[in-house]
mmCIF file of the N, C-alpha and C atoms, coordinates in Angstrom:
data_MODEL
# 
_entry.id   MODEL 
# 
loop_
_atom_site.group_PDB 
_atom_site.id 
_atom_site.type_symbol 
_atom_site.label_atom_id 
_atom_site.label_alt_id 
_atom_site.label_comp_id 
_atom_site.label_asym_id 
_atom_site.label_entity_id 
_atom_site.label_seq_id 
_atom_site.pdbx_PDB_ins_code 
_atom_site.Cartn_x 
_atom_site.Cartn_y 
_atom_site.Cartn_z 
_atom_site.occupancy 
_atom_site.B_iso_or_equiv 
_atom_site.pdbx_formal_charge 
_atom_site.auth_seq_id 
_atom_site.auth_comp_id 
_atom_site.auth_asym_id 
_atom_site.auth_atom_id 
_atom_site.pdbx_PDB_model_num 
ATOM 1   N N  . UNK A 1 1  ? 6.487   -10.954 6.939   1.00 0.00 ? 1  UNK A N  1 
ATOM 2   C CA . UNK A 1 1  ? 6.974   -10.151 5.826   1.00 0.00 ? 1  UNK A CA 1 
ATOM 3   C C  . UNK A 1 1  ? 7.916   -10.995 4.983   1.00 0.00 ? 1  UNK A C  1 
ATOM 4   N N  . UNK A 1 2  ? 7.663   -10.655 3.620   1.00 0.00 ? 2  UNK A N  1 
ATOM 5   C CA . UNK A 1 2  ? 8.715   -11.584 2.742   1.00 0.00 ? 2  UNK A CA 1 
ATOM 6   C C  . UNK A 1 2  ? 9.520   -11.355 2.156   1.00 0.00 ? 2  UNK A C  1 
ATOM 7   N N  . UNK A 1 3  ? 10.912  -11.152 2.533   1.00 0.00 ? 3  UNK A N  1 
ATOM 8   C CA . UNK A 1 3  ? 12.103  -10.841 2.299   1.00 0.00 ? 3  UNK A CA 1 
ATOM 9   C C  . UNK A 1 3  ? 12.491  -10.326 0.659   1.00 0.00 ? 3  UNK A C  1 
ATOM 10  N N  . UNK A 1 4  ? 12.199  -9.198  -0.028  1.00 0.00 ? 4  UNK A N  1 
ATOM 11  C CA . UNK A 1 4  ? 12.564  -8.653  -1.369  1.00 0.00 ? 4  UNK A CA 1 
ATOM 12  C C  . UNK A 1 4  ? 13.580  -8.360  -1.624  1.00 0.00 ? 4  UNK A C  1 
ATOM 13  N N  . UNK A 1 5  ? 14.377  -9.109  -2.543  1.00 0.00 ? 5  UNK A N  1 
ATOM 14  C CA . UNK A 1 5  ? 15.528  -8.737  -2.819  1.00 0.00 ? 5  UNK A CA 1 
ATOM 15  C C  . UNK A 1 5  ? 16.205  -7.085  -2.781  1.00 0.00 ? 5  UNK A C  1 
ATOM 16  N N  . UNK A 1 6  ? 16.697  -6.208  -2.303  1.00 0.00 ? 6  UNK A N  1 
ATOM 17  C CA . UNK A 1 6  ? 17.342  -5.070  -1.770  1.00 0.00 ? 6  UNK A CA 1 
ATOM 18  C C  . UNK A 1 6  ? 17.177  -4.229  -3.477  1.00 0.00 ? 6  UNK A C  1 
ATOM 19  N N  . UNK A 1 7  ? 17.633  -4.991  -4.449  1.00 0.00 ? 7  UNK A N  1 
ATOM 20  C CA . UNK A 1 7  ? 18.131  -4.066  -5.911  1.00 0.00 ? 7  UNK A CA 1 
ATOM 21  C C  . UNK A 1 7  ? 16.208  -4.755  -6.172  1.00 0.00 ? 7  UNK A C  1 
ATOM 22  N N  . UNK A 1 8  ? 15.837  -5.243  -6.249  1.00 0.00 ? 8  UNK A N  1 
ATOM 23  C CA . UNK A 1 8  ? 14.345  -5.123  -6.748  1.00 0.00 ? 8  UNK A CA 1 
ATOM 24  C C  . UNK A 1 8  ? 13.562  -3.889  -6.519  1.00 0.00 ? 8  UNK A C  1 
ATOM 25  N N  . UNK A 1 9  ? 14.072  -4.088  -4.754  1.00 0.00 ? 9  UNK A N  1 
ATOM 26  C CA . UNK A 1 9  ? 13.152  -3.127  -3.962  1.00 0.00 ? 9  UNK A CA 1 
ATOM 27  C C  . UNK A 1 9  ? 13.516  -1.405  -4.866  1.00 0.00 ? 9  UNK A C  1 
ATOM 28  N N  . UNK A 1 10 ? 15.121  -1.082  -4.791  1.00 0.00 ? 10 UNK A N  1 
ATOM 29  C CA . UNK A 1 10 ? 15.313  0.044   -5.140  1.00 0.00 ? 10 UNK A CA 1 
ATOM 30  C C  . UNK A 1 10 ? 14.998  0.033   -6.691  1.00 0.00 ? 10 UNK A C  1 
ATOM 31  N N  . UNK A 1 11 ? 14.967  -1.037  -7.338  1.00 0.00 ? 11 UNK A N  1 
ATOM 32  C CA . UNK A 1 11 ? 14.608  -1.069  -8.527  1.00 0.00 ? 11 UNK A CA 1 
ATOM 33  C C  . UNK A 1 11 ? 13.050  -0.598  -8.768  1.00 0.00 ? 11 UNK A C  1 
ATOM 34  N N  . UNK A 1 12 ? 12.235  -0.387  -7.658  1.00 0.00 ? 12 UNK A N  1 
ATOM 35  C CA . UNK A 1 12 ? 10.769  -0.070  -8.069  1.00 0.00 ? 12 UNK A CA 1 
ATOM 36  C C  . UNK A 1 12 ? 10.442  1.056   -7.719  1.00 0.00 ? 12 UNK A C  1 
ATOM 37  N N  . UNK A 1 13 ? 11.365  1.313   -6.405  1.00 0.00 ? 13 UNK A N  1 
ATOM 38  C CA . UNK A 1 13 ? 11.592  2.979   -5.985  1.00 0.00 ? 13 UNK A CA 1 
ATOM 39  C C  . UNK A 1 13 ? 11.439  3.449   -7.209  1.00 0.00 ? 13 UNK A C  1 
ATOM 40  N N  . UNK A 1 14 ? 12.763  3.319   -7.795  1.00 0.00 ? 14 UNK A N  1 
ATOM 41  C CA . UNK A 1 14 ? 12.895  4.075   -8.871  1.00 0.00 ? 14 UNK A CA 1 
ATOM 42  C C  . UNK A 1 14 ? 11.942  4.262   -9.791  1.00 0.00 ? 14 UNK A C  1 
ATOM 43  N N  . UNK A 1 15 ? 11.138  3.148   -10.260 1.00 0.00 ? 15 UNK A N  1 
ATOM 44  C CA . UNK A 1 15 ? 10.376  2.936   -11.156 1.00 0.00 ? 15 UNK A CA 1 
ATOM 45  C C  . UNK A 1 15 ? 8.688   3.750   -10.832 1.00 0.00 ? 15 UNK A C  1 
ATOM 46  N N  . UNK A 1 16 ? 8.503   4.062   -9.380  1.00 0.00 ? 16 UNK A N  1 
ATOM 47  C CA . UNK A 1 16 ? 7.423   4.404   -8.701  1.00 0.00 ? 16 UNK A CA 1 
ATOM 48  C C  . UNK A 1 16 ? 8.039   5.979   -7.898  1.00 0.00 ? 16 UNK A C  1 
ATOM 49  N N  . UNK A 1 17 ? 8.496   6.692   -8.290  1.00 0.00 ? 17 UNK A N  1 
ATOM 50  C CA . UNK A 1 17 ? 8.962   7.811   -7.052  1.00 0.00 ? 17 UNK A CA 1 
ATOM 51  C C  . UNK A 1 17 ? 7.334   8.271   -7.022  1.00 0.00 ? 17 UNK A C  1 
ATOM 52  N N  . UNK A 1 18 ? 6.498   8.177   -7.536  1.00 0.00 ? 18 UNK A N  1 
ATOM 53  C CA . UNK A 1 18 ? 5.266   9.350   -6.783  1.00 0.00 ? 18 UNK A CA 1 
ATOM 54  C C  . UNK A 1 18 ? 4.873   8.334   -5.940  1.00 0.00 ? 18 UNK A C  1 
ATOM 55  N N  . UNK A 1 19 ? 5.526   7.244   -5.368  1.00 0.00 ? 19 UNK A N  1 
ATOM 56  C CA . UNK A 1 19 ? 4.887   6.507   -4.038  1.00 0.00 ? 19 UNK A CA 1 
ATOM 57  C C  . UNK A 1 19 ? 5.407   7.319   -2.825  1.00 0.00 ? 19 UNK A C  1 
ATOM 58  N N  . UNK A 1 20 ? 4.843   7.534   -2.327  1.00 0.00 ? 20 UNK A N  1 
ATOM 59  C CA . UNK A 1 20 ? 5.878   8.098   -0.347  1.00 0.00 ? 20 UNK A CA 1 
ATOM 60  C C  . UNK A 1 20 ? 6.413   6.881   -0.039  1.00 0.00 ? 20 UNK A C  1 
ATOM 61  N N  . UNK A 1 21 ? 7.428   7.328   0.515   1.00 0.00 ? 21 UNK A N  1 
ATOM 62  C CA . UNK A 1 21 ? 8.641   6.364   0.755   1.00 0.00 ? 21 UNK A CA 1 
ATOM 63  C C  . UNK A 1 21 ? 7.741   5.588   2.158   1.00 0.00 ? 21 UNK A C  1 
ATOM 64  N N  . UNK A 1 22 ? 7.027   5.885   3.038   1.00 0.00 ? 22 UNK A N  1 
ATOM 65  C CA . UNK A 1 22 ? 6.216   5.348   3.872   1.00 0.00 ? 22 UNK A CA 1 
ATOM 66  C C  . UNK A 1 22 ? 5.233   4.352   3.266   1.00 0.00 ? 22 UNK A C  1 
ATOM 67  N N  . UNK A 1 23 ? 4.074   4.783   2.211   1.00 0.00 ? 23 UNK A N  1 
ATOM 68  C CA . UNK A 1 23 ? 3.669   3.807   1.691   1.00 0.00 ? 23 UNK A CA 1 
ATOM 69  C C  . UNK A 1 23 ? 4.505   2.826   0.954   1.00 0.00 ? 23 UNK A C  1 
ATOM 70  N N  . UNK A 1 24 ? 5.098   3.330   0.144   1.00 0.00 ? 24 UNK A N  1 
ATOM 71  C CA . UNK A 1 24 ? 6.198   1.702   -0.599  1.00 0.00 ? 24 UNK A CA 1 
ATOM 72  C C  . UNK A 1 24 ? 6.567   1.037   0.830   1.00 0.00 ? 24 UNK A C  1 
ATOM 73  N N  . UNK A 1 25 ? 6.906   1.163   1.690   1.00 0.00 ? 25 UNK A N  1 
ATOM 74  C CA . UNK A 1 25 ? 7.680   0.663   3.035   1.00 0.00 ? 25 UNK A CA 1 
ATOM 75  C C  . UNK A 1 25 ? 6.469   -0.380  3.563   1.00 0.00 ? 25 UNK A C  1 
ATOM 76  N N  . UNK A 1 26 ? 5.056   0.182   3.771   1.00 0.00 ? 26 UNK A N  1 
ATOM 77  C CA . UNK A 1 26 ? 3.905   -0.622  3.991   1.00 0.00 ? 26 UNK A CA 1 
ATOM 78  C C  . UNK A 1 26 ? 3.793   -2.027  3.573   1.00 0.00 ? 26 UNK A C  1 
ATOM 79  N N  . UNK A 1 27 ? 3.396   -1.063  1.978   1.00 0.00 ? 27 UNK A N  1 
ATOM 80  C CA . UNK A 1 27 ? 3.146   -2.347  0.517   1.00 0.00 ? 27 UNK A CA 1 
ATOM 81  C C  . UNK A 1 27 ? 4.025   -3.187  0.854   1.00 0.00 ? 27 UNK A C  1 
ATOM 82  N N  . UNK A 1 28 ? 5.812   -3.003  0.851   1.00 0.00 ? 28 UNK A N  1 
ATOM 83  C CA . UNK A 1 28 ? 6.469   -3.975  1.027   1.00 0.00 ? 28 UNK A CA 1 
ATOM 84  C C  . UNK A 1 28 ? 5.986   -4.773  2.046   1.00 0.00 ? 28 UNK A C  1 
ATOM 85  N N  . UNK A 1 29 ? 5.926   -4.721  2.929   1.00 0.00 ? 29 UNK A N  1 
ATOM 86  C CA . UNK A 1 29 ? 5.626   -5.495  4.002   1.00 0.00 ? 29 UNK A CA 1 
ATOM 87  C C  . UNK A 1 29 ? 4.425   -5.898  4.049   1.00 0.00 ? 29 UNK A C  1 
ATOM 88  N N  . UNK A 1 30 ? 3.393   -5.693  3.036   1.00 0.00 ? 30 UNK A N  1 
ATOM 89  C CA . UNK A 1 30 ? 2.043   -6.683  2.851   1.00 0.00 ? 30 UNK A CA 1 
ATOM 90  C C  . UNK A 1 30 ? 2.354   -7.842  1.917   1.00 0.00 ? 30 UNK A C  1 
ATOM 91  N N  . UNK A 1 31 ? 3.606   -7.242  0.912   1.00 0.00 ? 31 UNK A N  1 
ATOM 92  C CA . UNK A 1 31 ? 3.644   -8.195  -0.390  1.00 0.00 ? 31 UNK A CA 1 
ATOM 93  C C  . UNK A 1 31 ? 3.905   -9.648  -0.325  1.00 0.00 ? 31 UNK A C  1 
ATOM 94  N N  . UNK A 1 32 ? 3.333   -10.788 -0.618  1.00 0.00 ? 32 UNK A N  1 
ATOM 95  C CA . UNK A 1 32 ? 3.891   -11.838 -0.324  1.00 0.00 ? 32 UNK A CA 1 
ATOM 96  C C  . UNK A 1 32 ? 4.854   -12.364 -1.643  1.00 0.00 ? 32 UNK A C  1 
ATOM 97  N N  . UNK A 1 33 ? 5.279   -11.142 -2.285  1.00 0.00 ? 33 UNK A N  1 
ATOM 98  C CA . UNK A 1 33 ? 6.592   -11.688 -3.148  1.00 0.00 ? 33 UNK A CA 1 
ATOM 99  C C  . UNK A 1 33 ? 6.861   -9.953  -4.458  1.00 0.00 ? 33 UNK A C  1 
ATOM 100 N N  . UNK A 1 34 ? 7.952   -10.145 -4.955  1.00 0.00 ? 34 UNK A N  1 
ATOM 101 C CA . UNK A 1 34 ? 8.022   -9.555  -6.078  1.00 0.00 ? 34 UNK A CA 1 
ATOM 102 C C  . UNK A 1 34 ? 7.229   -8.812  -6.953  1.00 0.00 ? 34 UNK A C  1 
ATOM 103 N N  . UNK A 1 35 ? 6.638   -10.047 -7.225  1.00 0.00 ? 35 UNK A N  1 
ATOM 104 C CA . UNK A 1 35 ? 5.629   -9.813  -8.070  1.00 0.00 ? 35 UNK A CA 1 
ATOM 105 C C  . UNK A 1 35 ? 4.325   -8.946  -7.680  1.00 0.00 ? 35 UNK A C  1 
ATOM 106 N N  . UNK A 1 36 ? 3.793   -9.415  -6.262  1.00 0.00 ? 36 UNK A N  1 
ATOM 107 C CA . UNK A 1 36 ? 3.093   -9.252  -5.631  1.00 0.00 ? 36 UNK A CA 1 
ATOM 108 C C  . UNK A 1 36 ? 3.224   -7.472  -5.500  1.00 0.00 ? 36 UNK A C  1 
ATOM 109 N N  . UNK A 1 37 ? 4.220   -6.967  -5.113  1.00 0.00 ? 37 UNK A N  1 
ATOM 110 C CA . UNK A 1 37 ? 4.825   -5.750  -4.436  1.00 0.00 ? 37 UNK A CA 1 
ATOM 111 C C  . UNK A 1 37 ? 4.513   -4.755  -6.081  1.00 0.00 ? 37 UNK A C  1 
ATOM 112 N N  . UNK A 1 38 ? 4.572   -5.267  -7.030  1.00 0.00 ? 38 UNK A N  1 
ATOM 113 C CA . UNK A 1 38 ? 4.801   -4.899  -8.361  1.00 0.00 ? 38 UNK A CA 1 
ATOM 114 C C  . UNK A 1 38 ? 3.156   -4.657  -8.438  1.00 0.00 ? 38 UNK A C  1 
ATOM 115 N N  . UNK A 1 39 ? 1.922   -5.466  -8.242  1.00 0.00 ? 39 UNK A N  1 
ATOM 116 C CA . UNK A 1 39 ? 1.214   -5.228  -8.976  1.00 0.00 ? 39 UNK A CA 1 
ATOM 117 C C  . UNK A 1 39 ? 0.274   -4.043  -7.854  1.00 0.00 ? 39 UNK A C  1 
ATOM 118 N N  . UNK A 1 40 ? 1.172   -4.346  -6.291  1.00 0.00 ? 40 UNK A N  1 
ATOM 119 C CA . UNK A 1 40 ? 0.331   -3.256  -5.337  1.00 0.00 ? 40 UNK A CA 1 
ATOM 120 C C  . UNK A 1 40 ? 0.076   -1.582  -6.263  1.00 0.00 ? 40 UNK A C  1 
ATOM 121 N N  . UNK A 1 41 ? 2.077   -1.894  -6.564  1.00 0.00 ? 41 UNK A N  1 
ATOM 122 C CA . UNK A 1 41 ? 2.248   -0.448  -6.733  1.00 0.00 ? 41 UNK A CA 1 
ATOM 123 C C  . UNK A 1 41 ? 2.021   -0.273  -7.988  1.00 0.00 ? 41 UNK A C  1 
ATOM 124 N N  . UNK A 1 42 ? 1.649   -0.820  -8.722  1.00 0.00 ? 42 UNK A N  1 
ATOM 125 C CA . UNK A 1 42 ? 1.224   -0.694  -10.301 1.00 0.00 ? 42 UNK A CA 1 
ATOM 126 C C  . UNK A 1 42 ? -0.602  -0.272  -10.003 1.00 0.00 ? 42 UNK A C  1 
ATOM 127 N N  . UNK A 1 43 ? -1.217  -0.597  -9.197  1.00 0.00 ? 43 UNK A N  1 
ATOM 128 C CA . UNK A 1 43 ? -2.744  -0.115  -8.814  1.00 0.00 ? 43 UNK A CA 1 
ATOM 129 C C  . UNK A 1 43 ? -2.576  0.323   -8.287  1.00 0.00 ? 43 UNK A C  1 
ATOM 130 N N  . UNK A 1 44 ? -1.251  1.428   -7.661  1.00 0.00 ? 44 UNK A N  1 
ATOM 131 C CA . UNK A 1 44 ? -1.972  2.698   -6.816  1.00 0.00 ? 44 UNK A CA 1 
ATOM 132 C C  . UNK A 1 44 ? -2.258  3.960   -7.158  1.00 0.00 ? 44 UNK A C  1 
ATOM 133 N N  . UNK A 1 45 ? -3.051  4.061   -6.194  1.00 0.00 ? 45 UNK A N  1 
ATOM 134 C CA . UNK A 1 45 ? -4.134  5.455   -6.465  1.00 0.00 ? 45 UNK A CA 1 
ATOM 135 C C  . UNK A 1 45 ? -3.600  6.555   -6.211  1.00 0.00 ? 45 UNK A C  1 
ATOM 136 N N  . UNK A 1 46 ? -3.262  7.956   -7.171  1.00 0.00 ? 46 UNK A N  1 
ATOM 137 C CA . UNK A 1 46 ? -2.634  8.371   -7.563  1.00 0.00 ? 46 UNK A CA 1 
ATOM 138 C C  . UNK A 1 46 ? -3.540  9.723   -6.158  1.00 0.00 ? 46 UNK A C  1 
ATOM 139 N N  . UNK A 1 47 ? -4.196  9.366   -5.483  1.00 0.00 ? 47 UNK A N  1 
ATOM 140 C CA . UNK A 1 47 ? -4.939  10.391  -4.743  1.00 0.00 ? 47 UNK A CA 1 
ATOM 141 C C  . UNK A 1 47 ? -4.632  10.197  -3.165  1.00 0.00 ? 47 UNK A C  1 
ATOM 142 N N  . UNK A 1 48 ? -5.068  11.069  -2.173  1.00 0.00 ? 48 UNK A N  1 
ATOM 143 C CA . UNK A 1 48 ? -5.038  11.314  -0.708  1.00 0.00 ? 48 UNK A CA 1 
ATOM 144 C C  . UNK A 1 48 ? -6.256  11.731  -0.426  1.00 0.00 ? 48 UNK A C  1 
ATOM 145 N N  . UNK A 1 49 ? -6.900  11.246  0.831   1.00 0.00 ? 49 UNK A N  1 
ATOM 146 C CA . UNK A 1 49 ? -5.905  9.951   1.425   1.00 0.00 ? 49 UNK A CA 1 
ATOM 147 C C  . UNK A 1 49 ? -6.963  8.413   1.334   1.00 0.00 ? 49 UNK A C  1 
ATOM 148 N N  . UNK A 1 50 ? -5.889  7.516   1.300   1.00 0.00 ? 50 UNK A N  1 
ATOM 149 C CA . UNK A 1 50 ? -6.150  6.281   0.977   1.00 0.00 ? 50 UNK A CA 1 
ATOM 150 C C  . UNK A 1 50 ? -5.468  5.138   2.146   1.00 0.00 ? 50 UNK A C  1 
ATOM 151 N N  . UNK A 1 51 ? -6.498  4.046   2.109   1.00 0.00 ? 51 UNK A N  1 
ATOM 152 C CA . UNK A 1 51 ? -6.237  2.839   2.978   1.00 0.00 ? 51 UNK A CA 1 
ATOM 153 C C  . UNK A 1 51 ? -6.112  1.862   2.425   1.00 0.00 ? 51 UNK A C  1 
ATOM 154 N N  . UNK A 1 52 ? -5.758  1.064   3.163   1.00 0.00 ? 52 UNK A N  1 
ATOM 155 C CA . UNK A 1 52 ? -5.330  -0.306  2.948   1.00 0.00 ? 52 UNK A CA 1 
ATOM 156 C C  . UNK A 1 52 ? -6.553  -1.286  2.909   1.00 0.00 ? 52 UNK A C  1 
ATOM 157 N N  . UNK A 1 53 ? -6.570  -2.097  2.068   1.00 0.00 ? 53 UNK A N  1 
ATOM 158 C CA . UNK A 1 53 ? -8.209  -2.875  1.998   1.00 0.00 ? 53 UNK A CA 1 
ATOM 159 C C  . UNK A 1 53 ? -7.410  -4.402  1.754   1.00 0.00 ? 53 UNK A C  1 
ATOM 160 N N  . UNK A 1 54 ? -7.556  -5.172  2.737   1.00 0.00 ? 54 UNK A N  1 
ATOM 161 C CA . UNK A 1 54 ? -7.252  -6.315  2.694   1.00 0.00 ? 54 UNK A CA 1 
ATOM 162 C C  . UNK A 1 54 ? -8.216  -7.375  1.971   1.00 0.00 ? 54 UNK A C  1 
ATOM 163 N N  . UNK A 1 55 ? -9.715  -7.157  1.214   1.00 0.00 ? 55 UNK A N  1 
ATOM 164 C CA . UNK A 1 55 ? -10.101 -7.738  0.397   1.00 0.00 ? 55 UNK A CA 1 
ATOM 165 C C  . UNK A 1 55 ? -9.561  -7.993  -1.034  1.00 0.00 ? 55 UNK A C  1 
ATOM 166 N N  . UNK A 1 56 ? -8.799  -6.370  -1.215  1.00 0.00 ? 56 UNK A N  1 
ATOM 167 C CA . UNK A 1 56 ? -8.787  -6.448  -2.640  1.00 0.00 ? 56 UNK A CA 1 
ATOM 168 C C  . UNK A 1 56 ? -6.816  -6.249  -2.650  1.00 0.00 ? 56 UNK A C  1 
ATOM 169 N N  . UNK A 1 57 ? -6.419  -6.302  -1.199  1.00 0.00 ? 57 UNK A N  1 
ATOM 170 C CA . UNK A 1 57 ? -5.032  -6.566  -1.274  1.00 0.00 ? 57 UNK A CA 1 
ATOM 171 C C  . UNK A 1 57 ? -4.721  -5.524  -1.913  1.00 0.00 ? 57 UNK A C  1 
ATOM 172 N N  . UNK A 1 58 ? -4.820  -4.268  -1.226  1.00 0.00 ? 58 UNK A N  1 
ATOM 173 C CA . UNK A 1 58 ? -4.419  -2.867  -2.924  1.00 0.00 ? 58 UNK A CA 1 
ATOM 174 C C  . UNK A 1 58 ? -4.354  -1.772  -1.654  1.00 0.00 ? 58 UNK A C  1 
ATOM 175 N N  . UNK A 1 59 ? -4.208  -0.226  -1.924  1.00 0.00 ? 59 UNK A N  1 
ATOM 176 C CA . UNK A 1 59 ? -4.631  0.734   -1.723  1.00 0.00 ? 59 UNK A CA 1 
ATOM 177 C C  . UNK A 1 59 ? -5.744  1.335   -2.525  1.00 0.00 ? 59 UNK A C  1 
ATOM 178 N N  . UNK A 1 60 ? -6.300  1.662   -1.243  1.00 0.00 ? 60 UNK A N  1 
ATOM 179 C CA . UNK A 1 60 ? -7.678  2.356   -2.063  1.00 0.00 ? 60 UNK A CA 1 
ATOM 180 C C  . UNK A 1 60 ? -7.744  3.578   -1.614  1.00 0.00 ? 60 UNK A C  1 
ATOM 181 N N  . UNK A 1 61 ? -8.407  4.567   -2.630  1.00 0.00 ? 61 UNK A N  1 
ATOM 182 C CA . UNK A 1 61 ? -8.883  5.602   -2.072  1.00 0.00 ? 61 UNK A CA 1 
ATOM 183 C C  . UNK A 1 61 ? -9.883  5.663   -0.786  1.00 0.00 ? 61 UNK A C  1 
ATOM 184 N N  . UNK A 1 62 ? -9.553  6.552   0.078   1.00 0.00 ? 62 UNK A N  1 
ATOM 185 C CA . UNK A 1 62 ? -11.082 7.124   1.040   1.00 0.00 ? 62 UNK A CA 1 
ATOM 186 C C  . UNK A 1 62 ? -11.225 8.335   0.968   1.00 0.00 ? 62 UNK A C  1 
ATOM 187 N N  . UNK A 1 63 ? -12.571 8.433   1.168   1.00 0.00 ? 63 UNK A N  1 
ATOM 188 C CA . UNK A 1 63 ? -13.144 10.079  1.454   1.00 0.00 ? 63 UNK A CA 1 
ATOM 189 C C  . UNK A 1 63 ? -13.112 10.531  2.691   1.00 0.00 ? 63 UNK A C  1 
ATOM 190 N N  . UNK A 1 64 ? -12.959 9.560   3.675   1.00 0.00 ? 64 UNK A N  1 
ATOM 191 C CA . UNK A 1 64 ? -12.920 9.995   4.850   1.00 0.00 ? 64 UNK A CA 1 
ATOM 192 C C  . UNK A 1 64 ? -11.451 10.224  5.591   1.00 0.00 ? 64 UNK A C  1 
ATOM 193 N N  . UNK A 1 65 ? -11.167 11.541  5.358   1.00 0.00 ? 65 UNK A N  1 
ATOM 194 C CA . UNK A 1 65 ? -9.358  11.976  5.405   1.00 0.00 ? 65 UNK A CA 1 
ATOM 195 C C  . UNK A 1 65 ? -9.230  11.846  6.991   1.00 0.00 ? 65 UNK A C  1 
ATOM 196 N N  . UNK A 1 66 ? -10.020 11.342  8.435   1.00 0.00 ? 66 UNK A N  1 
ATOM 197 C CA . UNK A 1 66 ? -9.557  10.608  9.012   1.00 0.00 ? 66 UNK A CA 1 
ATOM 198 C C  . UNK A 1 66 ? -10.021 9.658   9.673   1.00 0.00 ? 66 UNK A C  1 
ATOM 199 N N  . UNK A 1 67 ? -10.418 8.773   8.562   1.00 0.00 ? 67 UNK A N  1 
ATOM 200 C CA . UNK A 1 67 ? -10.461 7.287   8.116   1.00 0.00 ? 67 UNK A CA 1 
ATOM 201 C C  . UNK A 1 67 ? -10.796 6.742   9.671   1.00 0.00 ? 67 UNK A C  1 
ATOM 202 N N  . UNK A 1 68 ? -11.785 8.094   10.231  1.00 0.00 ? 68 UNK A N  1 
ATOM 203 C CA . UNK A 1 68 ? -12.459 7.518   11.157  1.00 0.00 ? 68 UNK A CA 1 
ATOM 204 C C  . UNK A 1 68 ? -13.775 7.002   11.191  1.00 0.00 ? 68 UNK A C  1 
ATOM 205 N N  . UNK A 1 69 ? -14.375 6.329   10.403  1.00 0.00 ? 69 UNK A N  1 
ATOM 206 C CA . UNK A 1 69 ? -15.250 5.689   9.917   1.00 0.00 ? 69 UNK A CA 1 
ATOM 207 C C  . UNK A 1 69 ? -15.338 4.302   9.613   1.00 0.00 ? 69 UNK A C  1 
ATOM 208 N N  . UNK A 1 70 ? -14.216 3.939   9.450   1.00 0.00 ? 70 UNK A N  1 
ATOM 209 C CA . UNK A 1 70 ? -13.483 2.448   9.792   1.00 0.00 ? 70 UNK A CA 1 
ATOM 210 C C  . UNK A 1 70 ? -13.060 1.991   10.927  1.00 0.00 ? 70 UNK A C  1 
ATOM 211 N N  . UNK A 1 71 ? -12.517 3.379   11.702  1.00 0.00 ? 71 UNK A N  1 
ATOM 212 C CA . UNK A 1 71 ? -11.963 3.358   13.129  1.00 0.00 ? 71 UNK A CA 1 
ATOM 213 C C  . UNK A 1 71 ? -13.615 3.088   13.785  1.00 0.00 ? 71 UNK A C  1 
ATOM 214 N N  . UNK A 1 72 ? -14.344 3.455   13.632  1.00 0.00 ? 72 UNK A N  1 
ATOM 215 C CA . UNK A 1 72 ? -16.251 3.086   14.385  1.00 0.00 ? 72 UNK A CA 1 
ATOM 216 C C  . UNK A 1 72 ? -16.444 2.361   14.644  1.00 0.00 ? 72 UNK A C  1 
ATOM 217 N N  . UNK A 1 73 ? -16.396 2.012   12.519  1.00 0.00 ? 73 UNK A N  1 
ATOM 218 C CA . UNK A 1 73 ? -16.643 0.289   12.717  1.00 0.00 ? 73 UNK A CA 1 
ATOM 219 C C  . UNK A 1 73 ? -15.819 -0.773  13.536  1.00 0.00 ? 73 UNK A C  1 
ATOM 220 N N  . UNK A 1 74 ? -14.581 -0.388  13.414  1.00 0.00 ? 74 UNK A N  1 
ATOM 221 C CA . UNK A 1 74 ? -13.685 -1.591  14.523  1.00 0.00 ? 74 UNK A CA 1 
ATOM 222 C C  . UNK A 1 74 ? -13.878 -1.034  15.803  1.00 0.00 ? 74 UNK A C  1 
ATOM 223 N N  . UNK A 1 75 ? -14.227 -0.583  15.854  1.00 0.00 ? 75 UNK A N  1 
ATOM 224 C CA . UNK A 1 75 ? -14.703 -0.221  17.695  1.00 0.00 ? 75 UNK A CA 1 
ATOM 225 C C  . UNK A 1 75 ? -16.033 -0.797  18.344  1.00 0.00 ? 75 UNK A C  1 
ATOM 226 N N  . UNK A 1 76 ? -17.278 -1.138  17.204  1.00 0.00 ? 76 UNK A N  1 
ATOM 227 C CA . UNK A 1 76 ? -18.106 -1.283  17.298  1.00 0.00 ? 76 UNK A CA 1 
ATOM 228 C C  . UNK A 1 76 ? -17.954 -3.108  17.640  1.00 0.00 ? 76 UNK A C  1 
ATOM 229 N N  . UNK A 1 77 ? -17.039 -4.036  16.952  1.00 0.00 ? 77 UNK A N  1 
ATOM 230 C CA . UNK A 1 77 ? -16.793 -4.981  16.921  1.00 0.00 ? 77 UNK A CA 1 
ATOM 231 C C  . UNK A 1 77 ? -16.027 -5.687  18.206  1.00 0.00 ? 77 UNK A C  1 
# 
């Protein structure tokens, strides 16, 4: 995880309140900087419920509300 300056962080709170304080908490901890953390939460999806997609580095929407369909596939593996 990469250390965000404390007034950035609350600086985007602010700037983002329709994030859940759980997801911003995530994002932070995927972001590999500032900037990075900025453009998660600038593409998120304004819907429920949604996962984490490490291709496209974002939140994405799913249809599957418990995102047990991904849970298959990693079981299957």
């Amino acid at each position: 995880m990469v250390m965000i300056d404390a007034k950035i962080l609350q600086s985007l709170k602010d700037r983002y309140p329709q994030v859940h304080p759980l997801i911003f908490l995530r994002s932070a901890e995927r972001a590999r900087s500032a900037g990075d953390l900025f453009d998660i939460l600038e593409g998120f999806p304004n819907h429920y419920p949604l996962t984490w997609d490490d291709e496209k580095h974002g939140w994405v929407k799913s249809d599957d509300i418990l995102q047990s369909r991904k849970f298959e596939e990693f079981k299957k593996e």
